[in-house]
C-alpha positions in Angstrom: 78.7 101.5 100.4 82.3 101.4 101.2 82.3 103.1 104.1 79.0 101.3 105.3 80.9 98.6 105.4 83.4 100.2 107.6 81.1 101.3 109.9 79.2 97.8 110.1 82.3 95.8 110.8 83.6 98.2 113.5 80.1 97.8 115.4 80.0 93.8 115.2 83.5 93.8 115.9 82.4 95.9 119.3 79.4 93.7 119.7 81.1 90.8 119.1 84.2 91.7 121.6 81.6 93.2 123.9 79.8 89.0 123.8 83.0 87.6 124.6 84.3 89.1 127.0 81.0 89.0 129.4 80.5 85.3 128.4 84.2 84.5 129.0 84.4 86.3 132.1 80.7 85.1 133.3 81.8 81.4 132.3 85.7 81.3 134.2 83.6 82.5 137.3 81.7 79.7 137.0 84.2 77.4 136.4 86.0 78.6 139.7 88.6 80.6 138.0 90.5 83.0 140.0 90.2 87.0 138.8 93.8 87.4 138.6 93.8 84.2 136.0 90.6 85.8 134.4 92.1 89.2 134.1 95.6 88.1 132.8 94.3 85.9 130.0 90.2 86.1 129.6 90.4 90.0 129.5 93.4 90.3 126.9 92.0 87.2 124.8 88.7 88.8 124.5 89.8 92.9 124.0 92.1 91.5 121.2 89.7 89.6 119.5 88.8 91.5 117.0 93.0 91.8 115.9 92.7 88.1 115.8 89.3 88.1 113.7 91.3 90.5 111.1 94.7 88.8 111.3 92.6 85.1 110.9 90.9 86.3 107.6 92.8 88.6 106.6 96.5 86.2 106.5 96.0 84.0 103.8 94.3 86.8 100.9 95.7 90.1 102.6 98.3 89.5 104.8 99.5 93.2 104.8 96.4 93.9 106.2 96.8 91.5 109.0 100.0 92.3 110.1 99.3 96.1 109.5 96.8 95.9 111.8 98.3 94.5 114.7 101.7 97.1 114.0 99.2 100.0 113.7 96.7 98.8 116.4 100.2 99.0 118.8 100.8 102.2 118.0 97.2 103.5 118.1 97.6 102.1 121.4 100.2 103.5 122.8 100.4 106.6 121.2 96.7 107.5 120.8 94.8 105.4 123.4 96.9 106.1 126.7 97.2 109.4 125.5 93.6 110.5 125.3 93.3 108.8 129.0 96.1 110.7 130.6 94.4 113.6 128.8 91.2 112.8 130.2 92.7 111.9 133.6 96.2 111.1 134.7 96.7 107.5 134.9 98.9 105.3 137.2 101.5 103.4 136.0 103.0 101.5 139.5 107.0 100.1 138.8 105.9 96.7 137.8 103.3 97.3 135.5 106.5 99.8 134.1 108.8 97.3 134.2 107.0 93.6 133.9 104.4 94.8 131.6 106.0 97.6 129.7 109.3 95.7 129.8 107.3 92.6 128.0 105.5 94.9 125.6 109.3 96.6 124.5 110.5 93.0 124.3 108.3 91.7 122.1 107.9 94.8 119.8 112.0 94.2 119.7 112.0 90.7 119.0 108.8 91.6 116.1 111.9 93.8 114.7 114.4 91.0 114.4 112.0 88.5 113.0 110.9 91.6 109.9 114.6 90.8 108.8 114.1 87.1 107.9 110.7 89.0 105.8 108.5 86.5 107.4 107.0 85.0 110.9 107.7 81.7 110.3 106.1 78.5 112.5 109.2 79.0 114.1 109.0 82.2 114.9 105.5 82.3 115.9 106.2 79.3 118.2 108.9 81.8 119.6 106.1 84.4 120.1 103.7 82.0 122.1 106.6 80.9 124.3 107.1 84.7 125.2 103.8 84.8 126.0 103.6 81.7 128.4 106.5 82.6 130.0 105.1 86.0 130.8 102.4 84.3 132.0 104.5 82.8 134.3 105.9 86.0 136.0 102.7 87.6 135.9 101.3 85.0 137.8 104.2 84.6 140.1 104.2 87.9 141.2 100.4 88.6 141.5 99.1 85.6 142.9 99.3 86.6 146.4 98.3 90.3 145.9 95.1 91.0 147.3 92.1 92.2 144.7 93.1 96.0 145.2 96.4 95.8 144.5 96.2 93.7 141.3 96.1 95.1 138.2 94.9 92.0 136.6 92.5 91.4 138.9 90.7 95.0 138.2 90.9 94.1 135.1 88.3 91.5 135.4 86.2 93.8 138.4 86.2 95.7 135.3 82.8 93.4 133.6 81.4 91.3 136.1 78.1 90.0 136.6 75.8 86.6 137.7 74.5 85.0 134.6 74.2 80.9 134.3 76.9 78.9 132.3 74.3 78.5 129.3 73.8 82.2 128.6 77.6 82.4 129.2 78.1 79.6 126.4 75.4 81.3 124.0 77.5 84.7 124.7 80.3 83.2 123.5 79.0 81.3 120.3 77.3 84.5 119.2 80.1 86.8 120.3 82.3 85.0 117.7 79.8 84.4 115.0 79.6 88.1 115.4 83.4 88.7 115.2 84.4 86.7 112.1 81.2 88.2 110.4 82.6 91.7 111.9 86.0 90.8 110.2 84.8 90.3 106.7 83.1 93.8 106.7 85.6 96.0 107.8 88.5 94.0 105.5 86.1 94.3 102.7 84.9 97.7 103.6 88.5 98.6 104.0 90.1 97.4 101.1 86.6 99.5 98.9 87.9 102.4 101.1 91.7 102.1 99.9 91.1 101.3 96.2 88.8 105.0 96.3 91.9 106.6 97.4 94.7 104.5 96.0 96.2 103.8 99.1 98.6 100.5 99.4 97.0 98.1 101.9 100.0 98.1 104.5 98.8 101.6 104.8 95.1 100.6 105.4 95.9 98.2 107.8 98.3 100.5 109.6 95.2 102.6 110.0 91.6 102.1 109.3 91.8 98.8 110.2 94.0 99.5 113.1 92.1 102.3 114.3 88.7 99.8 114.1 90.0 97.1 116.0 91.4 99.9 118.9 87.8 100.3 119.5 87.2 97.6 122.5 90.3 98.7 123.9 88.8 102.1 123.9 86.0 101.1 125.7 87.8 99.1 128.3 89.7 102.2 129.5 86.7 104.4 129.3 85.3 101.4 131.6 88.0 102.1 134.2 87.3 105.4 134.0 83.7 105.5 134.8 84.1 102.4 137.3 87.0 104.7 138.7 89.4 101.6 138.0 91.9 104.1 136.7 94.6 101.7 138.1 93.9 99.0 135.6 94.1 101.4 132.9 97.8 101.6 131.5 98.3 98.0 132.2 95.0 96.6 130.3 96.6 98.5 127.4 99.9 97.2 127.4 98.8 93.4 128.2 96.5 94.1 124.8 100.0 94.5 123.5 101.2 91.9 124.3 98.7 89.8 123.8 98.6 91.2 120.0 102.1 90.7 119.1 103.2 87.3 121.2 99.4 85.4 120.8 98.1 87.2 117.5 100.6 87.3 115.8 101.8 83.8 116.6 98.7 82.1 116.3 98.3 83.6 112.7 102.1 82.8 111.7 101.2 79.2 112.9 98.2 78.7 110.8 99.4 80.3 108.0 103.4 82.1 107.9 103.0 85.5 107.1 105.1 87.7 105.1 106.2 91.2 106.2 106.0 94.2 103.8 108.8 96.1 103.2 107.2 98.9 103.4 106.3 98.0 107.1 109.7 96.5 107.6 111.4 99.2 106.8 109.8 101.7 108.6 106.5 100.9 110.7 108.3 98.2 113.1 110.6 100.4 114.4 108.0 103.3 114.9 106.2 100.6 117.0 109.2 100.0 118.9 109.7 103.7 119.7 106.7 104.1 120.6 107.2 100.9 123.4 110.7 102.5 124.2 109.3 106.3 124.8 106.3 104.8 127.0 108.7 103.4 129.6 110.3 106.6 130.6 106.9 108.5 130.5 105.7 106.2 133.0 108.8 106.2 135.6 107.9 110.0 135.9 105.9 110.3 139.0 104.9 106.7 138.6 101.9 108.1 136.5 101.1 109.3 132.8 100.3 113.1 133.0 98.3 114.9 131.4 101.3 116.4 129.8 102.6 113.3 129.0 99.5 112.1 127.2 99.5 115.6 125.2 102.9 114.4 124.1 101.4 111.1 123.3 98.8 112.2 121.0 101.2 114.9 119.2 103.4 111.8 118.5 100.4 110.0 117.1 99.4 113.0 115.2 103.3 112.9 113.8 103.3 109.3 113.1 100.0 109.9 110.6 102.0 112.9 109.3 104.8 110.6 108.3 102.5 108.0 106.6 101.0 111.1 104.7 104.3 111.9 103.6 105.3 109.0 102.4 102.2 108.3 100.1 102.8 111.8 99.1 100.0 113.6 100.4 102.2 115.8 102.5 104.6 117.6 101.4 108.1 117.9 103.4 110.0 121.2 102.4 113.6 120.8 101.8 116.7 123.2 103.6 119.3 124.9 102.1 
C-alpha cells in the first residue's frame, strides 16, 4: 500500500505538472506574452511545481521533508539528470547559460549555505531568496530580449510545449493541473513517510531521496522533450533555471508562509554537497562549451557516490578503516 502510494503521487504529480504547464504556456500565448517571458518564468514555475506542492504541504507537519526535497531534487538534478543527458547525447552549455545561469544556480545554493547556519529560512530570508530571483529575472531578461528565437535558450524552452487551444481549456488546464498536484503531494508525502517508517529511515533522508527523486520526474521529461524535439540547446539551462527556481522561489515562498527549520543532519552535510555539486558543474561546462558524454559519466558516478554516502551514514554501508 505504501509504495502504491508512491507510485500514485509521482503520476498525478506528472499529470498535474504536465496540466500546467500546457495550460500556462497555452494561456501567456493568449494573453500576448512574449516566449522568452513564457520560457523564463511559465516554464520554471510549472516544472517545479510539483517541489512546491511537497514543500506547501509538507512545511508545516514535515518540514524535513520539504526542504529535503528541494536539497535532494538539486542534486538529482545536477548530478543525475544532466548526467544521463550528456550520456544519452552531449549537451551544450553556451558561456552565458555557464556563467548567468550556472553562476545564479552556485549563488543561491551558496547563499542556502549561509542561511543553514542561522538553523532556519526565516521571512527574512525567504524575502532575500525572492529578491535573488527577481533580480535574475532582470539580467535574464536584459540580455535575452533582443536575441532572436534560435538563439534563446528561454525561448526554446517554451518552443519546447506549444500548441492552439482557447483561453477556457487553458483555464480548465490549469484548475485541474493543480487540483491534481496538491492531491499528487499528499500521496507521495504519505506514501513516503509509510515507505520510511518500513525501513526506519529519518525523513531528511526520505526527502533527500524518494521524494526528491519523484518530483525530478517533470524535469526528466522536459529534457527528454528537447531531446526528441532536437532542442538539445535548451537542455542544461531548463535544468539549471529549475534550480533556481527551487531554491530562490520554493524555498522562499515556503519560508514566507510558514519559516522552516533546517535539519542538522541536512545542515551539516547535504547543503554543502548541493553546493559542490553547483561548483563542479561550472567547470564541466566551460570544457568545450558542452557536457560530454564523459562528463555526464562523471556526473552519474558522483550521484552514485552521493547515495553511497547517505548509505553510510544510516549505516547501511560499511566504510573500512586504514592502518
Amino acid at each position: 500500500m505504501a509504495y502504491g502510494f508512491v507510485g500514485v503521487g509521482i503520476l498525478l504529480l506528472l499529470l498535474g505538472s504536465e496540466a500546467l504547464l500546457h495550460g500556462g504556456i497555452g494561456l501567456s500565448q493568449r494573453l500576448g506574452l512574449s516566449p522568452l517571458l513564457i520560457g523564463l518564468v511559465v516554464v520554471s514555475a510549472a516544472t517545479s511545481a510539483p517541489e512546491l506542492a511537497v514543500a506547501l504541504s509538507a512545511a508545516k507537519a514535515n518540514p524535513d521533508i520539504a526542504l529535503g526535497c528541494v536539497v535532494g531534487g538539486t542534486i538529482v538534478n545536477i548530478l543525475l539528470i544532466l548526467g544521463l543527458g550528456a550520456l544519452l547525447r552531449p549537451l551544450p552549455s553556451p558561456p552565458k547559460v555557464v556563467f548567468r545561469d550556472g553562476g545564479t544556480m552556485l549563488a543561491a545554493s551558496l547563499a542556502l549555505v549561509f542561511i543553514a547556519y542561522e538553523g532556519w529560512i526565516t521571512r527574512l530570508s525567504a524575502l532575500i531568496l525572492l529578491g535573488g530571483f527577481v533580480s535574475y529575472l532582470i539580467v535574464t531578461f536584459i540580455t535575452e530580449w533582443r536575441h532572436v528565437a534560435q538563439t534563446s535558450a528561454m525561448e526554446a524552452r517554451a518552443r519546447c510545449r506549444s500548441g492552439d487551444r482557447t483561453a477556457g481549456l487553458n483555464f480548465f488546464f490549469i484548475v485541474v493541473g493543480a487540483i491534481i498536484l496538491f492531491v499528487g503531494a499528499r500521496c507521495l508525502i504519505n506514501g513516503a513517510l509509510a515507505v520510511g517508517a518500513i525501513y526506519n529511515l529519518p525523513q531528511p533522508v526520505i526527502g533527500l531521496t524518494g521524494v526528491a527523486l519523484a518530483t525530478a520526474v517533470p524535469e526528466l521529461v522536459i529534457t527528454l522533450m528537447a531531446f526528441t524535439r532536437r532542442y538539445t540547446d535548451a537542455a542544461v539551462s531548463h535544468v539549471i533555471a529549475a534550480n533556481i527556481f527551487n531554491l530562490l522561489v520554493v524555498l522562499g515562498l515556503v519560508g514566507l508562509i510558514h519559516p522552516l527549520a533546517i535539519a542538522p543532519m541536512i545542515a551539516h552535510a547535504d547543503i554543502y554537497v548541493m553546493a559542490g555539486a553547483s561548483a563542479l558543474l561550472m567547470p564541466l561546462m566551460i570544457t568545450s562549451w558542452r557536457l560530454s558524454r564523459v562528463n555526464g559519466l562523471f556526473l552519474v558516478i558522483c550521484y552514485g557516490g552521493y547515495l553511497a554516502f547517505l548509505a553510510s551514514r544510516l549505516g547501511y554501508l560499511a566504510v573500512p578503516h586504514l592502518g
